[in-house]
C-alpha positions in Angstrom: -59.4 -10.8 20.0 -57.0 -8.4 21.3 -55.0 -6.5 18.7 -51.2 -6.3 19.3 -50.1 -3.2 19.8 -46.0 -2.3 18.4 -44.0 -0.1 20.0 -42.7 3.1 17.9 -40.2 3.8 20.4 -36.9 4.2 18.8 -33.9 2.7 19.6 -31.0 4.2 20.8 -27.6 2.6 19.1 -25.5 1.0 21.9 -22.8 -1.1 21.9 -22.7 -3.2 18.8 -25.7 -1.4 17.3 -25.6 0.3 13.8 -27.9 2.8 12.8 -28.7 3.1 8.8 -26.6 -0.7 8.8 -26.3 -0.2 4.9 -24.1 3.0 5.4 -21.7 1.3 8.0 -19.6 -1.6 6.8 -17.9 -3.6 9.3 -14.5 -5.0 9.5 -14.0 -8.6 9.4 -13.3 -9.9 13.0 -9.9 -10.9 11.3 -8.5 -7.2 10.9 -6.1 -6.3 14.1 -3.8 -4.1 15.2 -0.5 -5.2 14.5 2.8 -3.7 16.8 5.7 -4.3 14.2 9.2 -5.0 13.9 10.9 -4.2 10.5 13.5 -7.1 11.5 10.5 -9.4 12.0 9.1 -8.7 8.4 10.4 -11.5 5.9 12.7 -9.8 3.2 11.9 -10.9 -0.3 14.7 -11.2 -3.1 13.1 -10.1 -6.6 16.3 -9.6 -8.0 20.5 -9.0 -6.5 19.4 -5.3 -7.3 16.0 -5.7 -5.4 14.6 -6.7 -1.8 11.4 -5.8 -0.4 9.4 -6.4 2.7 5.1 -5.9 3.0 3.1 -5.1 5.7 -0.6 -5.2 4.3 -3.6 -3.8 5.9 -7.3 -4.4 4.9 -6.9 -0.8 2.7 -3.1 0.2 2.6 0.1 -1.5 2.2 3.3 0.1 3.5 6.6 -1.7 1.5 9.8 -0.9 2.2 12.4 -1.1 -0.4 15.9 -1.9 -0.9 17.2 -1.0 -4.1 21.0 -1.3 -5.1 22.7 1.3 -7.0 21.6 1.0 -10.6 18.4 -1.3 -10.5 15.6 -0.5 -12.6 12.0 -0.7 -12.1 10.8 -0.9 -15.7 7.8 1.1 -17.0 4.6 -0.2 -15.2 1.3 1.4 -14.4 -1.3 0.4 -11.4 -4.6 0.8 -10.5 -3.3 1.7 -6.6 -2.3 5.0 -5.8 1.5 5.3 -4.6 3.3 7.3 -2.0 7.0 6.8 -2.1 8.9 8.3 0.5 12.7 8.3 0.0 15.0 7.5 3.4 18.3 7.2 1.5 20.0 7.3 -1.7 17.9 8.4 -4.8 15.7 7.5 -7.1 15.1 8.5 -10.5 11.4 8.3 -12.0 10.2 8.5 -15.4 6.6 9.9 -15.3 3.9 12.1 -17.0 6.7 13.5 -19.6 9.2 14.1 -16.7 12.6 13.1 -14.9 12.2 13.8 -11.3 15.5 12.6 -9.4 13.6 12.0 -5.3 16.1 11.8 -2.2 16.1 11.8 1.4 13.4 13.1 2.7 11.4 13.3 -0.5 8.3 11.9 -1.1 6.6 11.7 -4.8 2.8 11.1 -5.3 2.0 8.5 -8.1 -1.7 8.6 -8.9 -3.4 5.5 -10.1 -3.0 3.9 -13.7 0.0 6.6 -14.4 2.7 4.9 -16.3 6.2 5.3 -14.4 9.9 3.6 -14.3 13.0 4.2 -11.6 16.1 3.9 -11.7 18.4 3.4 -8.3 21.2 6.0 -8.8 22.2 5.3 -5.4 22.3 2.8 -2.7 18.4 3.3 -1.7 15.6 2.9 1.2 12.4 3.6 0.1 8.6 3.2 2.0 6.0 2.9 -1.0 2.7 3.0 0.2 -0.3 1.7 -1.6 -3.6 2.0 -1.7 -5.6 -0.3 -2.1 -3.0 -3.0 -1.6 -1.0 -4.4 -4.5 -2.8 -7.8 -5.4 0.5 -8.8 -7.8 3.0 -8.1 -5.3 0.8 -9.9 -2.4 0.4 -13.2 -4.9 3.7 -12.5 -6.5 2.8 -12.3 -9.8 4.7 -8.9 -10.3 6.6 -11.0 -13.1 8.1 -7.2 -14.3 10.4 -7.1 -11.2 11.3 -10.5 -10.9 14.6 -10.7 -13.4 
């Protein structure tokens, strides 16, 4: 009886090979590249004082914001991180102990589970970025900003 002999050649990884698979994970064959138009996102009313529109990746969300003079975004705390960049207007946040008034061309890091408010002083456009993305504002169960 002859005794089978197997190889110890290794592999090379080609094209759709992983080496060490449990270091790799790979993204659902649902994740694309997307080419977007902001007048193709669907605006959402919370409020008269608030609109927003979400693009949502498998990782990030980008939001962009449209606040009216005098809105507030009560005091609130997430697990995401937050970058909010300021395109016009002004915002005023309430965070770690401060006042911090943002503006054009601002941008104000919010780390995760840090308890903040705004205020709109001004006619504002904001991009908030999140990461991961916001579950509540994806399901709509951000009941704190719908008044």
């Amino acid at each position: 009886m002859k005794k089978k002999v197997i190889s110890k050649k290794r592999r090379k990884a080609g094209p759709g090979k992983v080496a060490l698979k449990s270091t790799v994970t790979r993204s659902p064959k649902s994740t694309e590249m997307k080419h977007l138009s902001w007048d193709t996102v669907e605006v959402e009313a919370l409020s008269p004082l608030f609109h927003r529109q979400l693009i949502v990746g498998k990782e990030i969300m980008l939001a962009r914001i449209l606040l009216k003079k005098g809105c507030l975004v009560p005091w609130h705390s997430h697990v995401n991180e937050q970058v909010s960049s300021i395109f016009g207007g002004a915002l005023k946040f309430w965070i770690d102990g401060k006042e911090i008034v943002v503006g054009p061309g601002q941008v104000l890091t919010i780390p995760p589970n840090m308890p903040h408010k705004a205020e709109a002083l001004e006619d504002t456009l904001a991009i908030d970025i999140f990461s991961p993305p916001r579950a509540d504002w994806i399901n709509k169960t951000d009941s704190y900003l719908r008044k």
